[in-house]
C-alpha positions as CSV (number, residue, x, y, z in Angstrom):
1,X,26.5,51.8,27.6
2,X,23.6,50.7,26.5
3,X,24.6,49.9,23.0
4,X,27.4,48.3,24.3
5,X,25.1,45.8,26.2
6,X,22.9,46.1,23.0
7,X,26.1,44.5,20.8
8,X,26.9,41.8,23.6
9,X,23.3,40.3,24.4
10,X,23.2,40.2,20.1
11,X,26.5,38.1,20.1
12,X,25.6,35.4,22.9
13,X,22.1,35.3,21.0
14,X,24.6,34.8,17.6
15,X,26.3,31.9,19.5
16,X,23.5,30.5,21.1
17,X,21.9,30.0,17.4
18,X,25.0,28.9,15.9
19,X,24.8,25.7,18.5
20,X,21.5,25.2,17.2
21,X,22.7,25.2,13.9
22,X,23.2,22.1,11.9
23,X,25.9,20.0,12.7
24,X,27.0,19.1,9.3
25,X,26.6,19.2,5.6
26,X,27.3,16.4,2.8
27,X,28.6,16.6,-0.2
28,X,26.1,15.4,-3.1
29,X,27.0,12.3,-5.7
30,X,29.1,13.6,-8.9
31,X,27.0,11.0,-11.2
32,X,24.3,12.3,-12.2
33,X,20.2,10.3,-12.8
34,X,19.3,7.6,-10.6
35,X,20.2,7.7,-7.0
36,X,23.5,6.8,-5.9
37,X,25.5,5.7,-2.7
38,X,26.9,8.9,-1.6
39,X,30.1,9.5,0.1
40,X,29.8,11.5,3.4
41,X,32.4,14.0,4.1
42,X,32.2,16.5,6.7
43,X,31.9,20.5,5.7
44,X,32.4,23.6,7.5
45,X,28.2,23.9,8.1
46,X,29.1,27.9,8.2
47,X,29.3,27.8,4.4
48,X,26.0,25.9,2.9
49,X,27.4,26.9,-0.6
50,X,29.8,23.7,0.0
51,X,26.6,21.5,-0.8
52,X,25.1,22.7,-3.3
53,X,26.9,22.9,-6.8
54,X,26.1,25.9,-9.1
55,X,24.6,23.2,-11.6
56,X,21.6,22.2,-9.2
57,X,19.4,24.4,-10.6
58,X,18.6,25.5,-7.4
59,X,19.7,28.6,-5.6
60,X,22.2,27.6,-2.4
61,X,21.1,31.2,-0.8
62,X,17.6,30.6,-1.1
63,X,18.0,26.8,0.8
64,X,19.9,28.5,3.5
65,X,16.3,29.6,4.5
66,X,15.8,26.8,5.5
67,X,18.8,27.0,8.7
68,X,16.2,29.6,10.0
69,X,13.3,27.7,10.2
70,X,14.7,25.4,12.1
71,X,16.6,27.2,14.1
72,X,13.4,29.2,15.1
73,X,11.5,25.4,15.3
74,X,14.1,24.4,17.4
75,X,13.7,27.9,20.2
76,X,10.7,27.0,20.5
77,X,10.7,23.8,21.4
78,X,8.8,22.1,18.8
79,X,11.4,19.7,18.2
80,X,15.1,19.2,19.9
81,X,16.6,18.0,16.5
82,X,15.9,16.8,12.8
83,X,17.5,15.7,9.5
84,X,16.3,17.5,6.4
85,X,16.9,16.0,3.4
86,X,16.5,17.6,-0.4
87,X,17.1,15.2,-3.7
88,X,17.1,16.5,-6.8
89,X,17.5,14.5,-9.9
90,X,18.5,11.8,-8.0
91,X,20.7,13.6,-6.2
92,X,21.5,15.2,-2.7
93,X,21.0,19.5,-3.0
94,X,20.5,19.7,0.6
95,X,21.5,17.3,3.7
96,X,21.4,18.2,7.1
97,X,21.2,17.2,10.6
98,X,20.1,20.2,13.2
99,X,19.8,19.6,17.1
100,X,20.0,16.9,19.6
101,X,17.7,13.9,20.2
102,X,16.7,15.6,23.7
103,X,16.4,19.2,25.2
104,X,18.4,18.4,28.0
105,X,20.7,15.5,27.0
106,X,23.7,16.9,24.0
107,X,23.7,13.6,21.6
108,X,23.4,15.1,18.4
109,X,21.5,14.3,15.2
110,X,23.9,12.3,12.9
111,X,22.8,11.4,9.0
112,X,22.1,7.6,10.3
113,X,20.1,8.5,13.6
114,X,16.3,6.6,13.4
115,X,13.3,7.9,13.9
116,X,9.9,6.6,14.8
117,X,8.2,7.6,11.3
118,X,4.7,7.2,13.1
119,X,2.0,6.9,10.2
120,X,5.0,7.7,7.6
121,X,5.4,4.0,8.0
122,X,2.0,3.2,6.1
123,X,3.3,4.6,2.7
124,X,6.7,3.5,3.1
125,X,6.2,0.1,4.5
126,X,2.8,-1.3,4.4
127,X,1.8,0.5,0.6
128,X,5.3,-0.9,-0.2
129,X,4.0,-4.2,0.3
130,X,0.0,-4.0,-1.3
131,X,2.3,-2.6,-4.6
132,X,4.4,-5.5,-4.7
133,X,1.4,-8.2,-4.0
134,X,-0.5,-6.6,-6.3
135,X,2.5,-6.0,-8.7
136,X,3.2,-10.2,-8.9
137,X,-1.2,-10.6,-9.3
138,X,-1.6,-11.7,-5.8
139,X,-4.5,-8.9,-5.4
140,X,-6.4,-6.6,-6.8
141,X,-7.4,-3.6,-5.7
142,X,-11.1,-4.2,-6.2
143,X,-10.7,-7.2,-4.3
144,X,-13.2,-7.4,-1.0
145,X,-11.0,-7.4,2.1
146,X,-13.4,-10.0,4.1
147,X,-12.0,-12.6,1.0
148,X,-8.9,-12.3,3.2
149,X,-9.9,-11.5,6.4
150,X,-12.8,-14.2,7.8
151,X,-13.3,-12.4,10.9
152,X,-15.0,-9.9,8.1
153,X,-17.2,-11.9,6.7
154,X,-20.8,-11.8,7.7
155,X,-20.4,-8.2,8.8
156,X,-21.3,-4.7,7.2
157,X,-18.0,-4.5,6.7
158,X,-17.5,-7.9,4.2
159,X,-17.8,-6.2,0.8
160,X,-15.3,-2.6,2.1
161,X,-12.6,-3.2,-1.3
162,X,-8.8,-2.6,-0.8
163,X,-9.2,0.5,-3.0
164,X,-11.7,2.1,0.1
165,X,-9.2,1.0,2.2
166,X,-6.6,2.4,0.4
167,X,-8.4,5.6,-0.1
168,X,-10.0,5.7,3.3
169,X,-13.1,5.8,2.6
170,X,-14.1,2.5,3.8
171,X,-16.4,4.2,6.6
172,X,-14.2,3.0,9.9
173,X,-14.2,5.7,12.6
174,X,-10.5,7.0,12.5
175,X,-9.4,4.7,14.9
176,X,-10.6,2.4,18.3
177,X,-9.5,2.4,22.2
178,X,-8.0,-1.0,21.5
179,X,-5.8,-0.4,24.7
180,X,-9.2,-0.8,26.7
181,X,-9.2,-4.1,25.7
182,X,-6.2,-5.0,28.2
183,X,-7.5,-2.4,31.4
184,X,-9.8,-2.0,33.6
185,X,-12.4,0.0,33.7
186,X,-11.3,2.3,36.8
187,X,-8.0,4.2,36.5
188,X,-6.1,2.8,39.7
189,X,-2.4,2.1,40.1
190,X,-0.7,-1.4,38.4
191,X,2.3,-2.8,38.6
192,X,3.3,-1.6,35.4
193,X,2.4,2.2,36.1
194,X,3.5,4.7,37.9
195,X,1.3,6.0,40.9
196,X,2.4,9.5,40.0
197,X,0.0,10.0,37.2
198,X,-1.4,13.6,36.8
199,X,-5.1,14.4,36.3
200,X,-4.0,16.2,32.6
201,X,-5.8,15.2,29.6
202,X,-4.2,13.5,26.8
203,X,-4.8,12.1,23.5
204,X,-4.8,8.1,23.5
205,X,-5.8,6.7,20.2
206,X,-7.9,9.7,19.1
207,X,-9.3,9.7,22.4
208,X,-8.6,12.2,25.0
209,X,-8.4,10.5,28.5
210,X,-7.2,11.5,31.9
211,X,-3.9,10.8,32.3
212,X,-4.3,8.6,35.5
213,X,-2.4,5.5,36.0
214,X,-4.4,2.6,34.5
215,X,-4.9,-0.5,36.0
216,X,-3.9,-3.6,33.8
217,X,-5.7,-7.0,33.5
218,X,-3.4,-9.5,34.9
219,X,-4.1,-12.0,32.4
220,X,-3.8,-9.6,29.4
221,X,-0.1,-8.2,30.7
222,X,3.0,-9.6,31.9
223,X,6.5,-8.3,32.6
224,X,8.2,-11.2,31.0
225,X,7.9,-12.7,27.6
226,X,6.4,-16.0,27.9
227,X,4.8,-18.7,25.1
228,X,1.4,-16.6,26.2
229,X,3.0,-13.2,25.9
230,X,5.1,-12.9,22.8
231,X,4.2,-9.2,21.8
232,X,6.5,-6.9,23.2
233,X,5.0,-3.2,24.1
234,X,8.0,-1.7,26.1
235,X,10.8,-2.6,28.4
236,X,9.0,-5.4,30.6
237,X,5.6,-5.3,28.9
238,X,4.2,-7.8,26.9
239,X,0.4,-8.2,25.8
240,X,-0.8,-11.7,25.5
241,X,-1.3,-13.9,22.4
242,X,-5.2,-13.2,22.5
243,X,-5.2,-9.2,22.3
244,X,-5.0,-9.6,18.6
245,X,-7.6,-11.7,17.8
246,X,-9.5,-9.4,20.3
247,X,-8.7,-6.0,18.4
248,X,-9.6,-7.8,14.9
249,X,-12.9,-8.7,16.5
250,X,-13.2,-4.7,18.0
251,X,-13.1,-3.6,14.0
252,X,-15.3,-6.1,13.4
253,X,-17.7,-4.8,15.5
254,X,-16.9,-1.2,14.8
255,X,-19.9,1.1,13.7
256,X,-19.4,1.9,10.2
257,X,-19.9,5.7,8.8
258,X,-20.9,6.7,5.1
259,X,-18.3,6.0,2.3
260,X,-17.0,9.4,2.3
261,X,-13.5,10.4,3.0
262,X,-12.0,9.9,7.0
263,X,-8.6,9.3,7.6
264,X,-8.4,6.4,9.9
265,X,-5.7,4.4,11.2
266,X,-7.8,1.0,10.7
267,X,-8.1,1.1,6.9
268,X,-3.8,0.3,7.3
269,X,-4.1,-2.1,10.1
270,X,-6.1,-4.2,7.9
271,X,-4.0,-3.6,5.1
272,X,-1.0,-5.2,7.4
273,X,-3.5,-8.0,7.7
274,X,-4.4,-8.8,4.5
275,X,-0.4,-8.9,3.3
276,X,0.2,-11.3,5.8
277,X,-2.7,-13.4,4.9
278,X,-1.5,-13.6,1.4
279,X,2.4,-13.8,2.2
280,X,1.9,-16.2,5.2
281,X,4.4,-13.8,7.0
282,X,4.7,-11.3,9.3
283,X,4.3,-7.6,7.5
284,X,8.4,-6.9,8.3
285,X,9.9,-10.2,7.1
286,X,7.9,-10.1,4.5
287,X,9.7,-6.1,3.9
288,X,13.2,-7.2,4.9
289,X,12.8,-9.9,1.7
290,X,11.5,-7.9,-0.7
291,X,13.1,-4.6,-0.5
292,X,15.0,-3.5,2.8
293,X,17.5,-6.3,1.9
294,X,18.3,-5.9,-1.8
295,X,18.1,-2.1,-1.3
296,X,20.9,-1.7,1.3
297,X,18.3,0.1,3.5
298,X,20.4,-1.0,6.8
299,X,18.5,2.1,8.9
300,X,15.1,1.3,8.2
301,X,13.1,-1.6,10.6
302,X,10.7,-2.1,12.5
303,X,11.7,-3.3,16.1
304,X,15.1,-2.1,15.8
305,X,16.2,-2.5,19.0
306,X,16.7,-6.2,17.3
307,X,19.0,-4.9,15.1
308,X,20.3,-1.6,16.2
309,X,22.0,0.1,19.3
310,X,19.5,2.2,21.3
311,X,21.9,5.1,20.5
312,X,21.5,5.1,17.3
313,X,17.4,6.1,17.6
314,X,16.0,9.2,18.8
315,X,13.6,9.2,22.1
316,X,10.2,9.7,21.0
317,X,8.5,10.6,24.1
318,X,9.5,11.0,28.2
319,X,6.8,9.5,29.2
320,X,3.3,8.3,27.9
321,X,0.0,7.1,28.9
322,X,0.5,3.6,28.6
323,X,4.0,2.7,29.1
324,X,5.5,5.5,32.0
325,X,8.5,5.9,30.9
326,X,11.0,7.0,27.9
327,X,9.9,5.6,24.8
328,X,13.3,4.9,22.6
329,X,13.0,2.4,20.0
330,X,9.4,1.1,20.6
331,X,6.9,2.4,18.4
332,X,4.9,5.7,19.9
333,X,1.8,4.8,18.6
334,X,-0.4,3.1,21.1
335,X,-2.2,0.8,18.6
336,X,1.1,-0.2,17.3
337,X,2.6,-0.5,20.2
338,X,-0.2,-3.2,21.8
339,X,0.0,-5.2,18.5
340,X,3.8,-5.8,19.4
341,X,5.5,-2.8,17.0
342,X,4.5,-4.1,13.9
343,X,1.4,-2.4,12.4
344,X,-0.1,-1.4,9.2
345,X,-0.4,2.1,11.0
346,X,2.9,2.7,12.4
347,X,5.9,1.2,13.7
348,X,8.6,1.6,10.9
349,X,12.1,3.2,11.8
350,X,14.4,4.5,9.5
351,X,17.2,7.7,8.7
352,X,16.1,10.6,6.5
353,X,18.3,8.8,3.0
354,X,17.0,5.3,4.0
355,X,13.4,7.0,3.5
356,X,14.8,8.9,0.3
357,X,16.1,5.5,-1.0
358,X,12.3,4.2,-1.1
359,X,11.1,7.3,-2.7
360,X,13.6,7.3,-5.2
361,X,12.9,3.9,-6.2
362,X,9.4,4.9,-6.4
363,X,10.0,8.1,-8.5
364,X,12.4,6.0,-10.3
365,X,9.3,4.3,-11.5
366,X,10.0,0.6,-9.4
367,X,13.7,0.7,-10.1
368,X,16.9,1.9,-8.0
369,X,20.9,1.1,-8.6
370,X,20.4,-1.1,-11.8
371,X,17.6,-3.2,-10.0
372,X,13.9,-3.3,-10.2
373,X,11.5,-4.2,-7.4
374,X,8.4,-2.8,-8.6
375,X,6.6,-2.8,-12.3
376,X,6.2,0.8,-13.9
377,X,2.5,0.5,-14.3
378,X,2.2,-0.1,-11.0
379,X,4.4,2.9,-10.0
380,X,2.1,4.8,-12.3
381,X,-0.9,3.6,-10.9
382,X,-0.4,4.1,-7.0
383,X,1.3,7.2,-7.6
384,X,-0.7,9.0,-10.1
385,X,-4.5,7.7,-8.5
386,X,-6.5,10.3,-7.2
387,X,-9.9,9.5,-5.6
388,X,-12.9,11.2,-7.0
389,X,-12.9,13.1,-3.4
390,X,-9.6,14.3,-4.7
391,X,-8.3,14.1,-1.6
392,X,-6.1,11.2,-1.2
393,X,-4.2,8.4,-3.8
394,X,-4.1,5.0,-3.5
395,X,-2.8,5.4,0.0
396,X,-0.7,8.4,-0.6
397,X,-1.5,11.5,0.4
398,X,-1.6,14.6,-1.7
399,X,-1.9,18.2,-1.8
400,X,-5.2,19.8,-1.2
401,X,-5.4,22.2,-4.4
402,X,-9.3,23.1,-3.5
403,X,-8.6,23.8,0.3
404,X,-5.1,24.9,0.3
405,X,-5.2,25.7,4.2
406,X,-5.9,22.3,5.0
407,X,-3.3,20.7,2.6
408,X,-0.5,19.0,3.7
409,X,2.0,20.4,1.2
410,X,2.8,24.5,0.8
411,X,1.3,26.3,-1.6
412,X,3.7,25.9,-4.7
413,X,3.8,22.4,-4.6
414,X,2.0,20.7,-7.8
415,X,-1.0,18.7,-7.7
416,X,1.1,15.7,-8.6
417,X,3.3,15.4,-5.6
418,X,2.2,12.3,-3.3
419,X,3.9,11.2,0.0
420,X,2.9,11.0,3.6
421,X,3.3,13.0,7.2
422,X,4.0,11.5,10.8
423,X,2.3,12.3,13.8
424,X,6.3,12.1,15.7
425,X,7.2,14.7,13.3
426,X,7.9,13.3,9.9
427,X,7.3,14.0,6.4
428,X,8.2,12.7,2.3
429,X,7.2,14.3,-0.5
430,X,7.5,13.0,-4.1
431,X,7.7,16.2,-6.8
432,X,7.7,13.8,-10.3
433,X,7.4,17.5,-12.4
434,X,10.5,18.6,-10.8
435,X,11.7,15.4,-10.0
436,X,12.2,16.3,-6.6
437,X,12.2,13.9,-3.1
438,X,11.9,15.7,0.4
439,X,12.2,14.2,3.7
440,X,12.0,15.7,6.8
441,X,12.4,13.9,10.6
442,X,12.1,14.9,13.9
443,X,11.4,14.1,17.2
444,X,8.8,16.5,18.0
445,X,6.8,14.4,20.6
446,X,9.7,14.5,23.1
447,X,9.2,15.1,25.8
448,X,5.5,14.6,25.4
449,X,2.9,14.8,22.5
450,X,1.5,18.3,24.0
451,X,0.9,21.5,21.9
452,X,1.9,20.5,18.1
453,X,4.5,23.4,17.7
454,X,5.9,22.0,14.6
455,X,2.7,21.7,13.0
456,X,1.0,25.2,14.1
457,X,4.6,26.5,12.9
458,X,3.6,25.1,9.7
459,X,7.8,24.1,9.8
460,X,7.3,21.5,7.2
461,X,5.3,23.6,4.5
462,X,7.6,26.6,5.6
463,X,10.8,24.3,4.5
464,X,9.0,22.8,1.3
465,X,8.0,26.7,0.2
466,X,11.6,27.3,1.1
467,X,12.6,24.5,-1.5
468,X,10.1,25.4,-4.4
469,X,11.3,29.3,-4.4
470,X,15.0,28.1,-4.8
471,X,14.1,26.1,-8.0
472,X,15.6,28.5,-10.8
């Protein structure tokens, strides 16, 4: 009897993972060296063998690890879905969607669902951008970002270079309460709250604050969009004109720290600045021109609810500090959410192969499909830059071969690799020895930021080990 109940309770658990499971697998492009369009067609997701050829040089049962991890990511609620993505050569080896965008609700991942890539967004949009400024001569990197930015000038701040920026080492604090600059001092209900606020603790722009309802400045918020209130934070919220030139004036202001290495969200946001003083246009027009455009990349934006169906992004959060309600296609990030979704930091959306298409171009060394949108020496140069901390590249992050518990990358991945992680869940790594591309995007903050499961799962290093130990 009791083996019999043994052999049932192991078959509803067999079922209940197979739902889990990914929902589909794509086949990879025939061609073979730069990255190609590929042509989706639906696999039986039972048999991963489907999509990866024997020529890959990579080992189909090995990658099937990877179903596992997520699975086991996905029981434990550290994320309800996710695409992973493996190129090779230029060319799909592994490409799958797990999950749904929400525990409770069933949409499932698809390959073109968006997600809020979070500080992904500085390598893949706002680096994008320096590269191709600097590319055409319009910088240099030992440029003084006051030369740009007036509101610098006059400061200890005016001779920070766009290589410190770049490298964060400029000495900014990792980041400012900017949201302050809009609330008042005592946490009481506003109209644009919720009185239902819990007394928990939550992180707020490297801060952790109560999580009592705040109580807006009328004349800094509104519900409608008006000449005065342009930005748009969430569903009937908009900031006015003036919080920007306020938060420029908060960095200003900002104590500065010694030259030595601190990751920090304002080296970015005045990154986005400067490309805008130079281009005289907004950071994502200035993207769409240059590179989203040309490149096809029709899932990658920032704002996208301009430009996409809300079912077509996945939730990022239930409910946050700021906002009170479900955050879907508004950037998570507070600080990019108050400058109106389009930050240096954060605020990019995109699928898992619109993300891979940037890389490859990148890894491509500035060219992709027969066109080129960046120089090879430049390519070289970002890429291949290391800071004599030897911690980060010219805005790229990199593995940590001196502290390998604090790396971002697993173990076997080689000193060369550069890319970037999310705080919503996301990763891209560049491999040029193995000429390998890896993307991986989830959701994880839904339903709120909480306990980082994915990243005290170590899922992302887990999959990219995975990866390396299938490489014949």
């Amino acid at each position: 009897m009791k083996k019999q109940i043994t052999t049932i309770l192991a078959f509803l658990f067999s079922i209940i993972l197979m739902n889990l499971a990914g929902n589909t697998y794509y086949a990879p492009a025939n061609s073979t060296g730069a990255f190609s369009t590929v042509e989706i067609t639906e696999l039986n997701s039972a048999n991963p063998s489907h999509s990866i050829p024997k020529d890959a040089g990579m080992s189909h049962a090995s990658l099937y690890r990877i179903d596992s991890i997520v699975r086991g990511g996905i029981v434990s609620r550290a994320f309800p879905g996710c695409r992973v993505l493996v190129l090779k050569d230029g060319r799909p080896w592994y490409d799958k969607c797990f999950g749904n965008y929400t525990y409770e609700a069933k949409q499932k991942v698809k390959p073109n669902t968006m997600y809020d890539l979070a500080s992904l967004s500085k390598t893949t949009g706002t680096l994008l951008a320096i590269m191709k400024l600097y590319d055409d001569g319009k910088l240099k990197l030992t440029d003084k970002a006051s030369y740009y930015l007036d509101f610098l000038s006059g400061t200890n701040k005016k001779d920070i270079t766009i290589t410190e920026l770049l490298f964060h080492e400029s000495g900014f604090p990792a980041s400012l309460p900017f949201y302050r600059l809009a609330t008042e001092k005592n946490n009481t209900p506003s109209f644009l709250a919720s009185t239902k606020g819990s007394a928990n603790i939550v992180r707020m722009g490297g801060y952790k604050v109560a999580n009592t309802v705040l109580k807006y400045k009328e004349d800094w918020v509104s519900k409608i969009q008006s000449e005065e209130f342009t930005s748009q934070v969430s569903d009937s919220f908009y900031i006015n004109n003036r919080f920007h030139k306020a938060a420029m004036q908060l960095i200003a202001n900002a104590h500065l720290n010694s030259k030595a290495y601190c990751y920090s969200d304002l080296n970015f946001i005045l990154l986005k600045e400067i490309v805008e003083t130079i281009t005289g246009s907004t950071l994502d027009v200035f993207l769409e021109k240059e590179f989203f455009t040309p490149m096809e990349l029709d899932y990658m934006a920032y704002l996208p609810l301009r430009t996409h169906r809300i079912e077509e992004i996945a939730p990022t959060e239930k409910t946050d500090f700021l906002r009170n309600g479900v955050i879907q296609g508004f950037v998570q990030d507070p600080d990019a959410a108050f400058f109106g979704g389009i930050s240096g930091n954060a605020g990019l959306f995109a699928s898992a192969m619109d993300v891979a298409k940037v890389y490859q171009m990148l890894l491509n060394q500035g060219e992709i499909d027969g066109q080129r949108y960046l120089s090879k020496e430049t390519c070289r140069l970002f890429t291949t830059t290391t800071s004599a901390s030897g911690r980060r590249g010219l805005g790229y992050d990199k593995p940590n071969p001196v502290n390998p518990r604090h790396s971002p990358c697993c173990v076997s991945a080689p000193k060369y690799v550069y890319g970037h992680t999310g705080y919503t869940g996301t990763c891209c790594w560049v491999d040029p020895v193995n000429n390998l591309i890896y993307v991986f995007l989830s959701n994880r903050t839904y339903p709120n930021e909480g306990a980082n499961k994915l990243a005290k799962m170590g899922i992302r290093t887990k999959i990219q080990e995975v990866i390396y130990q299938s490489i014949k």
